[in-house]
BAVOFI-12765 format. One record per atom (N, C-alpha, C): residue number from 1; x, y, z; atom name; residue in three letters. Coordinates in Angstrom, 3 decimals. Example, Ala and Ser with C-alpha at 12.3 -4.5 7.8 and 13.67 -1.06 7.14 Angstrom:
# residues 2
+-----+----------+----------+----------+-------+---------+
! num !        u !        v !        w ! atomo ! residuo !
+-----+----------+----------+----------+-------+---------+
!   1 !   13.190 !   -5.690 !    7.800 !     N !     ALA !
!   1 !   12.300 !   -4.500 !    7.800 !    CA !     ALA !
!   1 !   13.200 !   -3.300 !    7.800 !     C !     ALA !
!   2 !   12.850 !   -2.250 !    7.080 !     N !     SER !
!   2 !   13.670 !   -1.060 !    7.140 !    CA !     SER !
!   2 !   12.900 !    0.030 !    7.870 !     C !     SER !
+-----+----------+----------+----------+-------+---------+
END
This chain:
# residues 129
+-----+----------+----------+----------+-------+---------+
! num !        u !        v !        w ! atomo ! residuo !
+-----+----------+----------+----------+-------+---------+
!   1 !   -8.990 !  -18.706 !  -25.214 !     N !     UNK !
!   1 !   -9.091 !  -17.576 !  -24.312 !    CA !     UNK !
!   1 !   -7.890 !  -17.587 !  -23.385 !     C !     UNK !
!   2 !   -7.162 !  -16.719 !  -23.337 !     N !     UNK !
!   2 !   -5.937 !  -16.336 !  -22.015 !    CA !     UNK !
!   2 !   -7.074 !  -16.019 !  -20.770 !     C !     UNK !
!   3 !   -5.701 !  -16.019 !  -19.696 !     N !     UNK !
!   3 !   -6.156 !  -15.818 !  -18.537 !    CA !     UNK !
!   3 !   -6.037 !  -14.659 !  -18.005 !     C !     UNK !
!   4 !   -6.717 !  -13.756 !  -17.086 !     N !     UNK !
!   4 !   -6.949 !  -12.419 !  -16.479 !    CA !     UNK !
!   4 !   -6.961 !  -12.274 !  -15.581 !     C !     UNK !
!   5 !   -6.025 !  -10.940 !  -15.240 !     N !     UNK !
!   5 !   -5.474 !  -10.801 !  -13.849 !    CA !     UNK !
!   5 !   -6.737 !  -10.127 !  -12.844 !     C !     UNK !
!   6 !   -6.757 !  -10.869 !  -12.002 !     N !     UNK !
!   6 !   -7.875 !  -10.236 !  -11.529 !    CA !     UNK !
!   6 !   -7.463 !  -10.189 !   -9.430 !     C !     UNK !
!   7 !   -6.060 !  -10.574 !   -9.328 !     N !     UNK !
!   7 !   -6.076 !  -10.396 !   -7.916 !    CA !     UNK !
!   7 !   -4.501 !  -10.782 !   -7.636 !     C !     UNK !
!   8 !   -3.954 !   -9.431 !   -6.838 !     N !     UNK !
!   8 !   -2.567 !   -9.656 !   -6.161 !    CA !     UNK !
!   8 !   -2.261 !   -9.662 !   -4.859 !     C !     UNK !
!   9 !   -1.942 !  -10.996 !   -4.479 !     N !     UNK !
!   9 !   -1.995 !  -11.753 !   -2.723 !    CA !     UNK !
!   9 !   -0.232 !  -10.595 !   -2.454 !     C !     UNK !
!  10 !   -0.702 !  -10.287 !   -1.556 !     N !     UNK !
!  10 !    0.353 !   -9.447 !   -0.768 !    CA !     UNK !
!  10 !    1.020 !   -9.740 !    0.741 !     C !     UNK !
!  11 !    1.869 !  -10.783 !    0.695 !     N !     UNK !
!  11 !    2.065 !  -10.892 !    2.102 !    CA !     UNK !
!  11 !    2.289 !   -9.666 !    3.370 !     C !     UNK !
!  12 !    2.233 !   -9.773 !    5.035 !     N !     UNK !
!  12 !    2.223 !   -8.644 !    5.598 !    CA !     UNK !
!  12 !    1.893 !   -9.138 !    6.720 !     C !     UNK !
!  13 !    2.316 !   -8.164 !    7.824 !     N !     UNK !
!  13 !    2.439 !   -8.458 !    9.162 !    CA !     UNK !
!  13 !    0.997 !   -8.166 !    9.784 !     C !     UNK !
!  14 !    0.203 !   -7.401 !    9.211 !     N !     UNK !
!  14 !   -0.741 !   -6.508 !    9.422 !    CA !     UNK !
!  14 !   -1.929 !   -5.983 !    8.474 !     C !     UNK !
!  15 !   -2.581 !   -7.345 !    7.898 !     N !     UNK !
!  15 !   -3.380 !   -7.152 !    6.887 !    CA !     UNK !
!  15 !   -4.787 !   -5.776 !    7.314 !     C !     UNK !
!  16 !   -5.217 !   -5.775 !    8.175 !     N !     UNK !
!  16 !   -5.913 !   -4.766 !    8.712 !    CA !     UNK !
!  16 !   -4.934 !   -3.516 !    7.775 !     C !     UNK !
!  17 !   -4.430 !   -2.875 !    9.041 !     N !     UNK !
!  17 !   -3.678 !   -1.554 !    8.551 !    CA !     UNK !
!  17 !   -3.014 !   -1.374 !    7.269 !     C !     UNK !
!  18 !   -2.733 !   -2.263 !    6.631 !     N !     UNK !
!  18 !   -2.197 !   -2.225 !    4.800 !    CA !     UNK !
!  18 !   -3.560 !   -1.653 !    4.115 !     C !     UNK !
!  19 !   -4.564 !   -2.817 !    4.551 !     N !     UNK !
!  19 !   -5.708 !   -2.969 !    3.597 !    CA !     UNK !
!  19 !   -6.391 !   -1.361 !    3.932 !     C !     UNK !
!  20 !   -6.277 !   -0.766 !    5.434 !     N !     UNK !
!  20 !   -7.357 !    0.592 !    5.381 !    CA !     UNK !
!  20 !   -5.942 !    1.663 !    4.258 !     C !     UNK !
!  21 !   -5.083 !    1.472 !    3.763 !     N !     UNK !
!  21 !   -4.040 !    2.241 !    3.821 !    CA !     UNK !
!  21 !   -4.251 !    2.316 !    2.344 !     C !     UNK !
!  22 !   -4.595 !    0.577 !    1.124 !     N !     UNK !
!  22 !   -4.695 !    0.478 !    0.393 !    CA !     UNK !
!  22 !   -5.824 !    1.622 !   -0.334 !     C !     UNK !
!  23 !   -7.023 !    0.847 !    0.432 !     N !     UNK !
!  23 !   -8.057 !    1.227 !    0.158 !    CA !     UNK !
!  23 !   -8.291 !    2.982 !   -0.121 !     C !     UNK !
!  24 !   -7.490 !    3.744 !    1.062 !     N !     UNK !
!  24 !   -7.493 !    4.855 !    0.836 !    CA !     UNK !
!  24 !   -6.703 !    5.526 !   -0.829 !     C !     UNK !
!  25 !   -5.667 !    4.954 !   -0.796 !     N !     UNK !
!  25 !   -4.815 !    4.775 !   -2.120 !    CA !     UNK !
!  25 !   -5.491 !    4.548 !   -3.114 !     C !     UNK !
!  26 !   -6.572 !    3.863 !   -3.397 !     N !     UNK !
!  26 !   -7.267 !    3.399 !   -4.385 !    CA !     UNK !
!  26 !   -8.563 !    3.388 !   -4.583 !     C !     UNK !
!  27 !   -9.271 !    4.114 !   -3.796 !     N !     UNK !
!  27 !  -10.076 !    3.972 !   -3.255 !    CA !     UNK !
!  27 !  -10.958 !    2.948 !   -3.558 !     C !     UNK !
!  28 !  -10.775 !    1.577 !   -3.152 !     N !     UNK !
!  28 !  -11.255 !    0.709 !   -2.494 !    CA !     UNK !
!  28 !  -12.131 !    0.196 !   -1.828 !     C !     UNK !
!  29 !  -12.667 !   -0.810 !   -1.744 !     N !     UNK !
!  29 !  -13.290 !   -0.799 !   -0.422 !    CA !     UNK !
!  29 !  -13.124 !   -2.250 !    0.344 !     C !     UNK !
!  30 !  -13.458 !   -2.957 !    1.363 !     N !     UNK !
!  30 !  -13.593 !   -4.125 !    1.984 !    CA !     UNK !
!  30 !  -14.323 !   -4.305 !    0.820 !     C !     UNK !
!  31 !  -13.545 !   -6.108 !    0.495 !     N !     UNK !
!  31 !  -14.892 !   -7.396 !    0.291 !    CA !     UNK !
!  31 !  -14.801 !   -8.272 !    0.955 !     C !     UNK !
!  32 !  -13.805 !   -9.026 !    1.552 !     N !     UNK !
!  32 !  -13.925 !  -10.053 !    2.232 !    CA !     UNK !
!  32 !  -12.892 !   -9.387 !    3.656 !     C !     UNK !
!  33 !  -13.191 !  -10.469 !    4.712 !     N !     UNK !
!  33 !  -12.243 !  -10.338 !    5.822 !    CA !     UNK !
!  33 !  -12.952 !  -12.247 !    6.497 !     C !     UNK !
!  34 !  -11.065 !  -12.745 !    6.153 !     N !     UNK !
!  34 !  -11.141 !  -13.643 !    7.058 !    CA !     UNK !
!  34 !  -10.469 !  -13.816 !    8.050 !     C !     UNK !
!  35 !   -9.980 !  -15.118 !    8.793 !     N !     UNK !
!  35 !   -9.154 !  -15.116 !    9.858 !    CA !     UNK !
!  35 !   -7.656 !  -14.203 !    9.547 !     C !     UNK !
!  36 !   -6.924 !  -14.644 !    8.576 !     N !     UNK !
!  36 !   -5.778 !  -13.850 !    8.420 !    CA !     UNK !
!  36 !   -5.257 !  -12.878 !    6.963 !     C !     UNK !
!  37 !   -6.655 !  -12.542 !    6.699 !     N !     UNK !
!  37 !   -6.190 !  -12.219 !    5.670 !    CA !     UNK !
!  37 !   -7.272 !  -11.200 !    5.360 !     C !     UNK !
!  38 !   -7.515 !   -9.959 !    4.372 !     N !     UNK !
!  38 !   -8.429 !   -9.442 !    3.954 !    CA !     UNK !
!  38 !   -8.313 !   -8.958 !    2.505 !     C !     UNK !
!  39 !   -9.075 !   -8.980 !    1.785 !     N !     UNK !
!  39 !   -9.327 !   -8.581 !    0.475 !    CA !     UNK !
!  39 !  -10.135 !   -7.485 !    0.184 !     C !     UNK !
!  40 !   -9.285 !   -6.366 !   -0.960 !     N !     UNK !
!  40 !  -10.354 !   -5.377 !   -1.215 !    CA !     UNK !
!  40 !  -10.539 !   -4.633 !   -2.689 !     C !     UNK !
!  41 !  -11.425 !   -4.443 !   -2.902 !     N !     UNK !
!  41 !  -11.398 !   -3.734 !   -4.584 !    CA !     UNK !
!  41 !  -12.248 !   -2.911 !   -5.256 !     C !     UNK !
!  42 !  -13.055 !   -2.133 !   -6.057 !     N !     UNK !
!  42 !  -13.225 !   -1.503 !   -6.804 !    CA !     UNK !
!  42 !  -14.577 !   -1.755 !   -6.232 !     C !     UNK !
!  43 !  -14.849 !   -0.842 !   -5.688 !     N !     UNK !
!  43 !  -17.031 !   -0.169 !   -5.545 !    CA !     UNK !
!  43 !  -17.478 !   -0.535 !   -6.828 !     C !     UNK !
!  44 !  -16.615 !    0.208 !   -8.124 !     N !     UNK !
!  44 !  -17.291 !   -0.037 !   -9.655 !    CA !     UNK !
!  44 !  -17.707 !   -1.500 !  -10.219 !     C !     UNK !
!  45 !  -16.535 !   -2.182 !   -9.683 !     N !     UNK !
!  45 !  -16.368 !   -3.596 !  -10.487 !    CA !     UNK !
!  45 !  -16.722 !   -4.356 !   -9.513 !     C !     UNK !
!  46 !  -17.884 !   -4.613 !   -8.144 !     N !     UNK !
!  46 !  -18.015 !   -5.812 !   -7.094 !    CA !     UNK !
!  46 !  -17.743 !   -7.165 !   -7.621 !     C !     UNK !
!  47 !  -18.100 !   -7.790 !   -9.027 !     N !     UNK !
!  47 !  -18.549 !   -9.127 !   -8.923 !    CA !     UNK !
!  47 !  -17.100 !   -9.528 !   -9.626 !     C !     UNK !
!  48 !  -16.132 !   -8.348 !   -9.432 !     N !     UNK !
!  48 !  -14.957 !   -8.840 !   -9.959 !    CA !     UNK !
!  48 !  -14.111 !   -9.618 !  -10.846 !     C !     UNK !
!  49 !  -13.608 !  -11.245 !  -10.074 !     N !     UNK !
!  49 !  -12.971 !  -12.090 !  -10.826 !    CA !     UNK !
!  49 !  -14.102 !  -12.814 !  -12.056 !     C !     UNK !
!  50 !  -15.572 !  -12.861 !  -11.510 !     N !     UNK !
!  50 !  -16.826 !  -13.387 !  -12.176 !    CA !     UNK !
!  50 !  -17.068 !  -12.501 !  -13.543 !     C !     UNK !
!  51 !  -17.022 !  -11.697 !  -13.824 !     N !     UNK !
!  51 !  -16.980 !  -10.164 !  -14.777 !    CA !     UNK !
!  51 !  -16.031 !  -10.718 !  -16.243 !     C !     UNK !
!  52 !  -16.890 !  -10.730 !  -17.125 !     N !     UNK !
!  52 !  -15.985 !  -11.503 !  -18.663 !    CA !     UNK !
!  52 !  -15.198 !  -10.080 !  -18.370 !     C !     UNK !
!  53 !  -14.308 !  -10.114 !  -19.434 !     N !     UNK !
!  53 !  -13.140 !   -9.009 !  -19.731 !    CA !     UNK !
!  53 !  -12.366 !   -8.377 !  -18.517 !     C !     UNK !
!  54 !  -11.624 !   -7.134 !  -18.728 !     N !     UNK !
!  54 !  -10.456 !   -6.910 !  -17.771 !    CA !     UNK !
!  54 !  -11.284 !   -5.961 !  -17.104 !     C !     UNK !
!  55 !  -10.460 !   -6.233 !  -15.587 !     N !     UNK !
!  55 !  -10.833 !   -5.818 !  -14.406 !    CA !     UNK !
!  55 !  -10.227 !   -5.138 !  -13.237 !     C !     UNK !
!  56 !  -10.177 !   -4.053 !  -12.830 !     N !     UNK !
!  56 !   -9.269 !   -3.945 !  -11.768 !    CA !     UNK !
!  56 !   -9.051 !   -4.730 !  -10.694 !     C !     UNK !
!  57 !   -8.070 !   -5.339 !  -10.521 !     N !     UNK !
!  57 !   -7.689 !   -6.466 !   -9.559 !    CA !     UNK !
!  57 !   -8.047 !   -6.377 !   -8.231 !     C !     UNK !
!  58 !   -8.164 !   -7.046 !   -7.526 !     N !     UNK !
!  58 !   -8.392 !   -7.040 !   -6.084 !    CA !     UNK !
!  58 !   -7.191 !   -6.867 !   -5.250 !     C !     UNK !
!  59 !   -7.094 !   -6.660 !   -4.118 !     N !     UNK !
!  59 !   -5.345 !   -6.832 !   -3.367 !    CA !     UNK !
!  59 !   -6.121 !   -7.819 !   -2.205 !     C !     UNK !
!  60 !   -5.803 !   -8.654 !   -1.742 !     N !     UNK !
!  60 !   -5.402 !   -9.597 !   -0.742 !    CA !     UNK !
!  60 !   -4.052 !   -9.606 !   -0.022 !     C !     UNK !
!  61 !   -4.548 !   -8.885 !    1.361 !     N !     UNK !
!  61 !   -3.241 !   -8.808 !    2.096 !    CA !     UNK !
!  61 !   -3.608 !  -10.170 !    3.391 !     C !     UNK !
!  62 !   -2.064 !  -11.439 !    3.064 !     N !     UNK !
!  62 !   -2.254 !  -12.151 !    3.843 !    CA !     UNK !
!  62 !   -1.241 !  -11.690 !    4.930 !     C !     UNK !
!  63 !   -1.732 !  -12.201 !    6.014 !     N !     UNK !
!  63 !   -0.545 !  -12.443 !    7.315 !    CA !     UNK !
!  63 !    0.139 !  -13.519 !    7.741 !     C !     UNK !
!  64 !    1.575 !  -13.020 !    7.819 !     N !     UNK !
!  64 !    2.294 !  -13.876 !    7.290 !    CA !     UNK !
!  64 !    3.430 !  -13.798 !    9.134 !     C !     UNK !
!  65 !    4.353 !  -15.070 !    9.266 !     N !     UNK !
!  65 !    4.890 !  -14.076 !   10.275 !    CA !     UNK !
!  65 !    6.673 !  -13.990 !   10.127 !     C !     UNK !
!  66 !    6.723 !  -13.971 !    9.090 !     N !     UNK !
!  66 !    7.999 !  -13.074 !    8.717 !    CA !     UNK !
!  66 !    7.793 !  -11.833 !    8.214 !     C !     UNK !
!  67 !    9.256 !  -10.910 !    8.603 !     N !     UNK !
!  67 !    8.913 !   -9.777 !    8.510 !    CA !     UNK !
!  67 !    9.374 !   -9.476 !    6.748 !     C !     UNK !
!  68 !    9.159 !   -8.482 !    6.141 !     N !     UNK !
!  68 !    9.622 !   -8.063 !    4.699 !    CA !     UNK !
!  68 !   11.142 !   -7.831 !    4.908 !     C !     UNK !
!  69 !   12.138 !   -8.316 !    4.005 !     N !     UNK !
!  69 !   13.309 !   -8.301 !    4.081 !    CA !     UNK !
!  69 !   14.419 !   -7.753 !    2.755 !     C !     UNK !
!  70 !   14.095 !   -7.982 !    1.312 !     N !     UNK !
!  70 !   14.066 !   -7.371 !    0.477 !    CA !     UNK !
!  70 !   13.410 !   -6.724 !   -0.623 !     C !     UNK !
!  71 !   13.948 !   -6.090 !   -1.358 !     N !     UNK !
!  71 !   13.373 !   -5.244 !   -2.615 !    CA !     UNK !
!  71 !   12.250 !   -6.044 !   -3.315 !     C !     UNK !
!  72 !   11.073 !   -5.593 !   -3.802 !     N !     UNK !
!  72 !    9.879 !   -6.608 !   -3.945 !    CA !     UNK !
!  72 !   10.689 !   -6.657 !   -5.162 !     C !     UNK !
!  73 !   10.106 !   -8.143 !   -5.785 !     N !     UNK !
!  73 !   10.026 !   -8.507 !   -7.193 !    CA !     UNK !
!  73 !    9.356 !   -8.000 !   -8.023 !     C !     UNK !
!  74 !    8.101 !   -7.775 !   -7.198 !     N !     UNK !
!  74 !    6.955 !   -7.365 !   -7.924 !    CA !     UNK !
!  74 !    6.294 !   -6.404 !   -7.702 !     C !     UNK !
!  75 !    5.988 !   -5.216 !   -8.323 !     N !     UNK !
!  75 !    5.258 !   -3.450 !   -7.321 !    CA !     UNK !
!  75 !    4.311 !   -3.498 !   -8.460 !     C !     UNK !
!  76 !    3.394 !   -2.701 !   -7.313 !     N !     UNK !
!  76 !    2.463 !   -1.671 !   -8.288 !    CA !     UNK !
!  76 !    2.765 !   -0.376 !   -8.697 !     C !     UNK !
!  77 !    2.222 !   -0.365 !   -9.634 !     N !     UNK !
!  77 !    2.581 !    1.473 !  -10.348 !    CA !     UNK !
!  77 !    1.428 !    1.955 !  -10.525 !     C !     UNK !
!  78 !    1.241 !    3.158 !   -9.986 !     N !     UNK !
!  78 !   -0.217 !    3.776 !   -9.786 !    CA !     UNK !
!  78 !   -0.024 !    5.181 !  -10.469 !     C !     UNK !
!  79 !   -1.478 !    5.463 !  -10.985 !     N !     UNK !
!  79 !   -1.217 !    6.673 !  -11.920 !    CA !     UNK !
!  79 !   -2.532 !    7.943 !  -11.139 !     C !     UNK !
!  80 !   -2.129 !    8.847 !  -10.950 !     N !     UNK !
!  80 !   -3.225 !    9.921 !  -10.326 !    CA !     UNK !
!  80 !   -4.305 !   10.320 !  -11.430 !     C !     UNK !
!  81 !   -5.273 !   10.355 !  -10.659 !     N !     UNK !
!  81 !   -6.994 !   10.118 !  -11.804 !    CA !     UNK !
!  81 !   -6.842 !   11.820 !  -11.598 !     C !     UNK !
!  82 !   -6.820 !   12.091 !  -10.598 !     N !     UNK !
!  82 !   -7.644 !   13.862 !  -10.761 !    CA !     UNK !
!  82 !   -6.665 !   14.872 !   -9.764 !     C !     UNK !
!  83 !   -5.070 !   14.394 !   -9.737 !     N !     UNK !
!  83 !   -4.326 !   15.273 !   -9.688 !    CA !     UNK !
!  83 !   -3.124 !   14.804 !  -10.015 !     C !     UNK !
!  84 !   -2.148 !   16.256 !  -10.059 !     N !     UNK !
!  84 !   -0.619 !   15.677 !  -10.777 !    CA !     UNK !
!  84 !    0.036 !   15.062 !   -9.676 !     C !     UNK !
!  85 !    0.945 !   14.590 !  -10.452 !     N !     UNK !
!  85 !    1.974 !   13.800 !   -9.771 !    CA !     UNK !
!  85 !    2.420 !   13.941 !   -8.328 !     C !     UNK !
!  86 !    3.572 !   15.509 !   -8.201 !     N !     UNK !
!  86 !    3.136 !   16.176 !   -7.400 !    CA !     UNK !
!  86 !    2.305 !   16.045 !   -5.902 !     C !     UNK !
!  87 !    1.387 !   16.128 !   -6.404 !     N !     UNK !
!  87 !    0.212 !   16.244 !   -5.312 !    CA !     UNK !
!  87 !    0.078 !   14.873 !   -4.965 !     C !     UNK !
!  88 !   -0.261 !   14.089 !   -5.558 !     N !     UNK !
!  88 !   -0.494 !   12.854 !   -5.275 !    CA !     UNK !
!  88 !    0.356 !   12.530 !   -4.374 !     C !     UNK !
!  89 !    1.697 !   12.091 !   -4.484 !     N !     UNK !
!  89 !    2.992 !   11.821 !   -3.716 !    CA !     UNK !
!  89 !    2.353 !   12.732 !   -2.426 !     C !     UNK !
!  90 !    2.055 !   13.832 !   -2.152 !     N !     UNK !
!  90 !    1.770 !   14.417 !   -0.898 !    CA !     UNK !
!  90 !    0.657 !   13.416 !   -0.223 !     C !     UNK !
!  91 !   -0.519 !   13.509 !   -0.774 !     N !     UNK !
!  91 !   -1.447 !   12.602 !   -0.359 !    CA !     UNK !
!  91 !   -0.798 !   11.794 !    0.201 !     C !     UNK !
!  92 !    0.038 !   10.217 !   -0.798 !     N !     UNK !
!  92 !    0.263 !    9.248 !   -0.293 !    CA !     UNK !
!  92 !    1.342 !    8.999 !    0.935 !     C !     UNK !
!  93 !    2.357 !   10.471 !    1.119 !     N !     UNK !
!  93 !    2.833 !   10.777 !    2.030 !    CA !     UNK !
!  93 !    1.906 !   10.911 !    3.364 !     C !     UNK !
!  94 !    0.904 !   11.764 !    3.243 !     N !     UNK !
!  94 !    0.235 !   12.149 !    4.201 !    CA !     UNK !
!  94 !   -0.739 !   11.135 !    4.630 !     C !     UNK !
!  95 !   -0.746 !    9.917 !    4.162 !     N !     UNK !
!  95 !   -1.464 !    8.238 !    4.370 !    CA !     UNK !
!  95 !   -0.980 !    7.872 !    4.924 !     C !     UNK !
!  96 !    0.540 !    7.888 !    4.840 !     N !     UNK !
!  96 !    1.627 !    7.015 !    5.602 !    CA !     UNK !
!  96 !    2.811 !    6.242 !    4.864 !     C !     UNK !
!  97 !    2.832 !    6.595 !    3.661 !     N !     UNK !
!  97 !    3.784 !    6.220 !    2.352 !    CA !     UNK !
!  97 !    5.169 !    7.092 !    2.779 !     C !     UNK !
!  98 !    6.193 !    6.098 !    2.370 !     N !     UNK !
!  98 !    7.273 !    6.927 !    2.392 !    CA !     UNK !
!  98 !    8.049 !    6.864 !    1.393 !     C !     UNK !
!  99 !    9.103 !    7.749 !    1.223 !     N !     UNK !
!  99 !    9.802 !    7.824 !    0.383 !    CA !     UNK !
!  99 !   10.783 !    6.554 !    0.340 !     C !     UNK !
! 100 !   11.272 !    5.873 !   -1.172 !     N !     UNK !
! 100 !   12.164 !    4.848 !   -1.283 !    CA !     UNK !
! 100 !   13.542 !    4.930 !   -2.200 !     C !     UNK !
! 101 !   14.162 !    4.249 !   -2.024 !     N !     UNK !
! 101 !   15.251 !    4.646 !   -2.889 !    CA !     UNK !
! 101 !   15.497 !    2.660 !   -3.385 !     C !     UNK !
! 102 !   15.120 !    3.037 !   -4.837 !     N !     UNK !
! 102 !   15.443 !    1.534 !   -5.604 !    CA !     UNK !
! 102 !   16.355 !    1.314 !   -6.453 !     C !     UNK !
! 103 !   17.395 !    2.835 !   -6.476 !     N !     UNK !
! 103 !   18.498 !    2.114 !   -7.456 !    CA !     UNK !
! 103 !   17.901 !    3.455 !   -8.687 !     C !     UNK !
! 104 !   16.736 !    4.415 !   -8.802 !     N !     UNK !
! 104 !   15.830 !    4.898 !   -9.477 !    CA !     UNK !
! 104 !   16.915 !    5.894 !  -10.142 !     C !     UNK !
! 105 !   17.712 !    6.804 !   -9.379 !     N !     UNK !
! 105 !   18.321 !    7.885 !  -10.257 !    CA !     UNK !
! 105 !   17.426 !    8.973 !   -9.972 !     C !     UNK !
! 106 !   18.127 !   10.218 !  -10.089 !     N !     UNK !
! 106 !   17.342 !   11.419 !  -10.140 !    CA !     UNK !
! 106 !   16.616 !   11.742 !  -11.184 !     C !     UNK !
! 107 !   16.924 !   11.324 !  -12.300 !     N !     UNK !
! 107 !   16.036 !   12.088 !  -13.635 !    CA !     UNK !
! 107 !   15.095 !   11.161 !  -13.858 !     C !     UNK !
! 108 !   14.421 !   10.378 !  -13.278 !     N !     UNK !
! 108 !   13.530 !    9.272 !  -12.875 !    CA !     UNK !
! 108 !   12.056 !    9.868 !  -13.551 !     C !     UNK !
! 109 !   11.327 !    9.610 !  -14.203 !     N !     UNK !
! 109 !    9.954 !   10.380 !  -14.373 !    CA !     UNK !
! 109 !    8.882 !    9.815 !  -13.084 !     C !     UNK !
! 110 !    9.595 !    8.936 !  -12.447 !     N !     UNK !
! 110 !    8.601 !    7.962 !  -11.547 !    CA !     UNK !
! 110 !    8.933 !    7.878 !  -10.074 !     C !     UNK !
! 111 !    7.821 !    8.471 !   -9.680 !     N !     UNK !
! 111 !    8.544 !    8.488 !   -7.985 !    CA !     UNK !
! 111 !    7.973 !    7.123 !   -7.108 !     C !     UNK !
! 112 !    9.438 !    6.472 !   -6.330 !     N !     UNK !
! 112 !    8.913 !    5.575 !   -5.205 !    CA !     UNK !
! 112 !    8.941 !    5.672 !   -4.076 !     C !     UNK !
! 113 !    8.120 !    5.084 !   -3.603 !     N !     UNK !
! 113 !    7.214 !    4.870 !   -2.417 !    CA !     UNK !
! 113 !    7.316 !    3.504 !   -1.829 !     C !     UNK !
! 114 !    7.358 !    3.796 !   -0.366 !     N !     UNK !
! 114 !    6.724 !    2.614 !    0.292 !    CA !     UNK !
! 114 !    5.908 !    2.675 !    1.240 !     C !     UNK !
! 115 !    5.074 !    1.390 !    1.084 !     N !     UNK !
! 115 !    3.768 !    1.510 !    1.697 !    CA !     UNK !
! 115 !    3.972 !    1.151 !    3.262 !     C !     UNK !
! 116 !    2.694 !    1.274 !    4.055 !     N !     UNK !
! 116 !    3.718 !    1.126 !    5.587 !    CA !     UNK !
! 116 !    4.469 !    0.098 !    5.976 !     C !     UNK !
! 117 !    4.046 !   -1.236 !    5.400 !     N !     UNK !
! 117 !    4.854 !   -2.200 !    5.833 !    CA !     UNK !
! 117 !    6.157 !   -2.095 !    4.789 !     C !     UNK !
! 118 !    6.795 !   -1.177 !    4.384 !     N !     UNK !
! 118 !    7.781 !   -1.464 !    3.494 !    CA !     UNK !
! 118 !    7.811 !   -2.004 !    1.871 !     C !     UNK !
! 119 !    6.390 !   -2.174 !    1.241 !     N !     UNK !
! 119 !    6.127 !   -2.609 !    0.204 !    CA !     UNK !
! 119 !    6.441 !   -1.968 !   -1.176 !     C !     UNK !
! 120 !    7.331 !   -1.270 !   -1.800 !     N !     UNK !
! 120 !    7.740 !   -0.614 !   -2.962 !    CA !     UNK !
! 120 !    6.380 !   -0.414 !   -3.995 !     C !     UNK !
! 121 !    6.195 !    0.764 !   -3.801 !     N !     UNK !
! 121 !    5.335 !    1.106 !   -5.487 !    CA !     UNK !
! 121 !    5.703 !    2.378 !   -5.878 !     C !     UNK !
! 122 !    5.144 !    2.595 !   -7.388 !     N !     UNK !
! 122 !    5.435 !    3.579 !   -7.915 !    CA !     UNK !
! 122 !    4.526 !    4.521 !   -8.691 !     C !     UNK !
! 123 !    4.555 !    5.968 !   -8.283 !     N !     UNK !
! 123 !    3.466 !    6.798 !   -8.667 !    CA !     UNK !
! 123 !    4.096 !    7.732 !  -10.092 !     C !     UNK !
! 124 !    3.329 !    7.047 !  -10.979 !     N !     UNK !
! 124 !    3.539 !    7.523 !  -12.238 !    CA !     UNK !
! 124 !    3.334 !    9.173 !  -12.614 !     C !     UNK !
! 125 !    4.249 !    9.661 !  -13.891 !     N !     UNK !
! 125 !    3.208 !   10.547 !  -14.338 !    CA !     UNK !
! 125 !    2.555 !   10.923 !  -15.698 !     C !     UNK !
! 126 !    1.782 !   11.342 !  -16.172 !     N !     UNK !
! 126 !    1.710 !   11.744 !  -17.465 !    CA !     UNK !
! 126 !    1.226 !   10.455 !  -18.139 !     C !     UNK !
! 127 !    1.004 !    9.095 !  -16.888 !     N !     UNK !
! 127 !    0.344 !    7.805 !  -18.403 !    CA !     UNK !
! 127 !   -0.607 !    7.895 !  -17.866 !     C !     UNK !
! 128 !   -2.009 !    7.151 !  -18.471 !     N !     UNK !
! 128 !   -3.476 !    7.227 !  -17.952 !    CA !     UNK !
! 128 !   -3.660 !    6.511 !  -18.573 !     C !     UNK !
! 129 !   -3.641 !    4.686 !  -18.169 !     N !     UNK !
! 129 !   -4.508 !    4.339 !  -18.811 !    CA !     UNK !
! 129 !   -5.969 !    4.246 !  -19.343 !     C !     UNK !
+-----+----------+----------+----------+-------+---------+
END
């Protein structure tokens, strides 16, 4: 048996305000909140990492106290369930997402974003898994 992704630790100045920011993005919800850190994931899937087969991952935003300094290694790419592309990008604008520039090019099919603390992701279009 391989192993399954079931959770991505996100460092951050401000695990509170990421995590209500996430959650809205994904809609999410709280599962855990400890001293510096909070975790959140899928209403559908609660028992999560415990759950045989694949799962939507959890996000764990720890607090950390350096600030973000370069281009992540690692992003999420998010795909809109029940509107286009488009629209979505407005939404995540109107959350608090901003626009990024990664080197992407204009004829890009994929628009980026960063999340408030500066975190790079990318809102797909046209895939569904």
């Amino acid at each position: 048996m391989a192993s399954k992704l079931t959770e991505l630790a996100i460092d951050c100045a401000d695990p509170g305000a990421l995590s209500r920011f996430w959650c809205a993005v994904l809609d999410y919800e709280v599962q855990l909140i400890e001293e510096d850190l909070i975790t959140i994931g899928s209403p559908a899937v609660p028992e999560g990492r415990n759950r045989p087969g694949p799962v939507p991952p959890t996000l764990t935003f720890v607090q950390v106290p350096e600030p973000k300094t370069v281009k992540n290694r690692l992003h999420l790419d998010i795909n809109p369930t029940d509107r286009d592309q488009a629209e979505e990008v407005r939404r995540l604008l109107d959350l608090g997402a901003r626009p990024a520039d990664v080197g992407q090019g204009a004829d890009a099919t994929w628009v980026v974003l960063a999340d408030p603390e500066g975190n790079e992701f990318c809102v797909l279009a046209g895939r569904h898994p």
